[in-house]
RODO-2510 file (C-alpha; in nm, 4 decimals, decimal comma):
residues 206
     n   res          X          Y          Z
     1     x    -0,8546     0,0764    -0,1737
     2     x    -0,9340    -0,0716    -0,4782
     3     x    -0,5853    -0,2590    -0,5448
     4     x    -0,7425    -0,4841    -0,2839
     5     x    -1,0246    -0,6402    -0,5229
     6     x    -0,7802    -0,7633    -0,7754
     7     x    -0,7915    -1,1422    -0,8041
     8     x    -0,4301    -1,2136    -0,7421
     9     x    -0,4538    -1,0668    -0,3959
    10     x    -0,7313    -1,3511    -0,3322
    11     x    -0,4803    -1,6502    -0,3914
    12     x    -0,1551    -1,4531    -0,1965
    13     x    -0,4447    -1,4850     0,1308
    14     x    -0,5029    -1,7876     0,0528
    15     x    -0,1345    -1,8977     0,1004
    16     x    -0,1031    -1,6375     0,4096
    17     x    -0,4220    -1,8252     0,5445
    18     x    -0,2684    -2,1515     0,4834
    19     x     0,0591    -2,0398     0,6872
    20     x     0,2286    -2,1013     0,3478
    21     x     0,5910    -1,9255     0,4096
    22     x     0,5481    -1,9587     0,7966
    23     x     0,4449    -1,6793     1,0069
    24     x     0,4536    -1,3161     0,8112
    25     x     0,7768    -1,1153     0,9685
    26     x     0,8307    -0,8730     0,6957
    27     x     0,6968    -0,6610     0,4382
    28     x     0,8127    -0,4696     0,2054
    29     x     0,6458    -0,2329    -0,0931
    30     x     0,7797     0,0326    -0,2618
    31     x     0,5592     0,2987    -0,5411
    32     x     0,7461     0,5324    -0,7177
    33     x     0,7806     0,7192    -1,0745
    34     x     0,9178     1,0314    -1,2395
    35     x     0,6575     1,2792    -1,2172
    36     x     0,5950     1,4556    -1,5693
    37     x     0,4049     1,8449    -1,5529
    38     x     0,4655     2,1610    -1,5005
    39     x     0,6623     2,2964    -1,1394
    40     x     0,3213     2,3417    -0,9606
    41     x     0,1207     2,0969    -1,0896
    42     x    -0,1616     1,8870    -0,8426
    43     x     0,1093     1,6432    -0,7669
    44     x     0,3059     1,8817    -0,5983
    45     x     0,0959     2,1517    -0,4827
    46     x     0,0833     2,1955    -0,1116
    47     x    -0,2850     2,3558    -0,1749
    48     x    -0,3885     2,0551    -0,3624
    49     x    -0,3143     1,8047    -0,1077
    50     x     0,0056     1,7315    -0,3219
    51     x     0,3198     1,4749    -0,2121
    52     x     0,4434     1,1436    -0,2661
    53     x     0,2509     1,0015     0,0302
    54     x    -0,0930     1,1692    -0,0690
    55     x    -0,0250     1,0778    -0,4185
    56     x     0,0942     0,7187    -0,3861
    57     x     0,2238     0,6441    -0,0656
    58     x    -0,1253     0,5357     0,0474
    59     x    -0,0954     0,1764    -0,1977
    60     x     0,2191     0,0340    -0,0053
    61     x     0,0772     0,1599     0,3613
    62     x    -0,2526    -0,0175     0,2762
    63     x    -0,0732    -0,3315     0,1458
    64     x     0,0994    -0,3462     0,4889
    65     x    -0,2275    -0,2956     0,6586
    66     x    -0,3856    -0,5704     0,4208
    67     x    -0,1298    -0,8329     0,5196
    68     x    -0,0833    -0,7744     0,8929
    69     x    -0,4687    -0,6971     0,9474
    70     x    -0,4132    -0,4395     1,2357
    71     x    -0,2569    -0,1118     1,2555
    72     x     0,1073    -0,0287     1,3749
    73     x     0,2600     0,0388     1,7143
    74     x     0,4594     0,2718     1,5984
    75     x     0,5383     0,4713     1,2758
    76     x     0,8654     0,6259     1,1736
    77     x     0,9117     0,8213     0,8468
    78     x     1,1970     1,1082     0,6852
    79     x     1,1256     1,2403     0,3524
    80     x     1,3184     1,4498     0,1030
    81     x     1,1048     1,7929     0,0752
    82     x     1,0380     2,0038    -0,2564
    83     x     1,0391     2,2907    -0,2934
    84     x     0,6684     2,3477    -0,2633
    85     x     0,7045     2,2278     0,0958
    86     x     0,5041     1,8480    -0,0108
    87     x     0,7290     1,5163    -0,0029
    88     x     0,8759     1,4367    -0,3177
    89     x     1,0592     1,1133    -0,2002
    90     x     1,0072     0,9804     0,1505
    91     x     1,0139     0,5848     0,3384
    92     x     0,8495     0,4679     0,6659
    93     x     0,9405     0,2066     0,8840
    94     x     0,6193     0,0635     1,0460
    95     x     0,6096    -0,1754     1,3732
    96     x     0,3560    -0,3995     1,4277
    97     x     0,2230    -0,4762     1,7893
    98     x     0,3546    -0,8824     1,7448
    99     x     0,7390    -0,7707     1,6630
   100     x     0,6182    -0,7946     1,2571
   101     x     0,8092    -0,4773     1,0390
   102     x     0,7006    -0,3569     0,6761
   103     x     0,9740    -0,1309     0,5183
   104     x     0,7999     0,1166     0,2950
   105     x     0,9102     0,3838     0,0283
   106     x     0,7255     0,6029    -0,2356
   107     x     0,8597     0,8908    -0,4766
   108     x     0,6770     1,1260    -0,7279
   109     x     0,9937     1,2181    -0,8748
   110     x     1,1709     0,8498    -0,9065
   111     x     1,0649     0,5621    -1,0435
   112     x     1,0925     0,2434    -0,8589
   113     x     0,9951    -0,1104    -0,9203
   114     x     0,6521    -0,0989    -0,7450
   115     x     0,7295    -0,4194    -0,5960
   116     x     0,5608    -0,5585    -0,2999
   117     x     0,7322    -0,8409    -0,0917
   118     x     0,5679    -1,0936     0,2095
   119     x     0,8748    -1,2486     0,3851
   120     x     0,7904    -1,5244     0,6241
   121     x     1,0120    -1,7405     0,8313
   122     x     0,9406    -2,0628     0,5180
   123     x     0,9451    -1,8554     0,2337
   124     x     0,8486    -1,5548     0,0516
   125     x     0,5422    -1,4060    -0,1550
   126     x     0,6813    -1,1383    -0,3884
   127     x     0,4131    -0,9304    -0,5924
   128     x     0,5185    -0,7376    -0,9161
   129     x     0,3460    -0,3917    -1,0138
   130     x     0,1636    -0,4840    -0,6662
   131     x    -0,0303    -0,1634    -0,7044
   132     x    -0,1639    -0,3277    -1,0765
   133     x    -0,0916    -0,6872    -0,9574
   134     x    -0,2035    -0,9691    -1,2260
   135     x     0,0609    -1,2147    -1,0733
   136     x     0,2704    -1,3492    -0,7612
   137     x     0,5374    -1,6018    -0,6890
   138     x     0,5485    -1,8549    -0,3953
   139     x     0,8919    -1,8976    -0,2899
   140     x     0,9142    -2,2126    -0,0113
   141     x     1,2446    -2,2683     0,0696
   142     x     1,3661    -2,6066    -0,0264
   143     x     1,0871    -2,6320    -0,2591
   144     x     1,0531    -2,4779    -0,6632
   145     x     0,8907    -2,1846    -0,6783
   146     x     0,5027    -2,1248    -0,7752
   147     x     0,3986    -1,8497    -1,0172
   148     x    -0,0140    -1,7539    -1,0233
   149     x    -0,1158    -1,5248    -1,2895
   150     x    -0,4528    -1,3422    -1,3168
   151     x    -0,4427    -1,0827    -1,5914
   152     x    -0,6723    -0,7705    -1,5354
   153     x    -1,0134    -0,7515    -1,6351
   154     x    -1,0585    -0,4146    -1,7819
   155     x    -0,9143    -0,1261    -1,5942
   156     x    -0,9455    -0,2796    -1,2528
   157     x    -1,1661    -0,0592    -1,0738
   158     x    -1,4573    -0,3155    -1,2478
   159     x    -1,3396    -0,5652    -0,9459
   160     x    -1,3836    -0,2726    -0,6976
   161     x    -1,7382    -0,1666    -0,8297
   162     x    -1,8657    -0,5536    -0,8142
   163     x    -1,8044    -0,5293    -0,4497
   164     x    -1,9459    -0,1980    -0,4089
   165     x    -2,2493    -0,3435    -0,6161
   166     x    -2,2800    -0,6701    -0,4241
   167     x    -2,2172    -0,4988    -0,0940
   168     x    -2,5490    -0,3107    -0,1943
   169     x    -2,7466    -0,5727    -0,2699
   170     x    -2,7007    -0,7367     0,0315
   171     x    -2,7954    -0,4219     0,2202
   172     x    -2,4314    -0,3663     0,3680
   173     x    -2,3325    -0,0043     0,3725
   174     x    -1,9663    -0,1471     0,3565
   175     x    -1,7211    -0,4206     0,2616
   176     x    -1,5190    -0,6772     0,4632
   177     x    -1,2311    -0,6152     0,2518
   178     x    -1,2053    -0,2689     0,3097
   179     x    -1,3841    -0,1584     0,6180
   180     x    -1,4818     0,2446     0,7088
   181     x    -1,2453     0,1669     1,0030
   182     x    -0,9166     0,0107     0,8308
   183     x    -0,9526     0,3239     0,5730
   184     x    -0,9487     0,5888     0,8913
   185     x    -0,6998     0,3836     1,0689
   186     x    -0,4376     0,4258     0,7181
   187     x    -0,5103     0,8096     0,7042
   188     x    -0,4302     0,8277     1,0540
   189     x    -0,0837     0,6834     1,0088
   190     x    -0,0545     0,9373     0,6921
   191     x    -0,1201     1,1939     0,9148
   192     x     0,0966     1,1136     1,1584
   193     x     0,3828     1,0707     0,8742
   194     x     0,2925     1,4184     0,7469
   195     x     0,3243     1,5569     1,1163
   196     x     0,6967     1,3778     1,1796
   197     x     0,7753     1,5648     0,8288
   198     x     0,5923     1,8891     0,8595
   199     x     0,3997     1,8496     0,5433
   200     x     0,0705     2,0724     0,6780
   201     x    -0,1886     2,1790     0,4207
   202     x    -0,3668     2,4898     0,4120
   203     x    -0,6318     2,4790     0,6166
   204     x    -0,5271     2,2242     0,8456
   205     x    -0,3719     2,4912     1,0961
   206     x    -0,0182     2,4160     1,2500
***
């Protein structure tokens, strides 16, 4: 997941490491815009793989997964079908093994605020455009709140390849950021999501 390189992300686990709003309870990360094409285009083609979840869903399961470090107990989801038989709109409630909740949501069709938020039992990290994240805001109650800012260098996927390239010079054949087994363990909970919703592409078999 590439969002993961971006150098804001860096200083938010940096106050998560430092226990800055108390322990993590709560996340929450929404994704969503107003998808412009034609009626069958790869966004919403059930042969292409299409749906909000394929398409963007994946950015606020991951940022769950980035923050809690382990994968949920348990996965709930409903989603509002079109008419090509992907999601179009859909949320997901995930529960963590330690009692921990992230409250997720992601649309093709609506835009949202693509705002990610860490709530803790101090205080509260909020992250806007989380999925193109250049700043954050520590919020500690009883105390003024902290802004970072770290604008983009480039496109963003330049942070992505430096790991890939340093990763490769080291001789790894992957990164701690974003191990083989964290990126199996999120497709498994979009599969599962896809199952709940019966969202099954060809190929795939019932």
């Amino acid at each position: 997941m590439w969002t993961r390189f971006f150098p804001v992300y860096r200083q938010v686990r940096e106050w998560l490491d430092a226990d800055a709003i108390g322990p993590v309870r709560m996340v929450s990360a929404d994704f969503g815009f107003r998808r412009e094409g034609p009626a069958e285009d790869r966004k919403v083609g059930l042969h292409r793989g299409g749906g909000a979840l394929m398409d963007v869903g994946v950015y606020p399961i991951s940022f769950a997964s980035w923050v809690f470090r382990q994968a949920p107990s348990t996965i709930t989801g409903v989603a509002s079908l079109y008419e090509t038989g992907v999601d179009d709109l859909s949320a997901m409630t995930l529960l963590y093994p330690d009692g921990q909740v992230a409250m997720l949501s992601c649309s093709i069709n609506t835009p949202t605020q693509k705002e990610a938020r860490i709530i803790g039992n101090k205080g509260t990290i909020v992250i806007p455009e989380f999925s193109k994240a250049t700043s954050a805001t520590l919020s500690v109650i009883g105390e003024a709140p902290v802004t970072v800012t770290f604008p983009l260098d480039g496109n963003g996927y330049n942070y992505q390849a430096a790991a890939v390239m340093a990763c490769l010079r080291a001789g790894k054949i992957e990164c701690e950021l974003m191990p083989l087994e964290k990126s199996l363990a999120i497709m498994t909970q979009m599969d599962e999501l896809r199952r709940q919703w019966g969202v099954v592409f060809p190929g795939e078999g019932a």
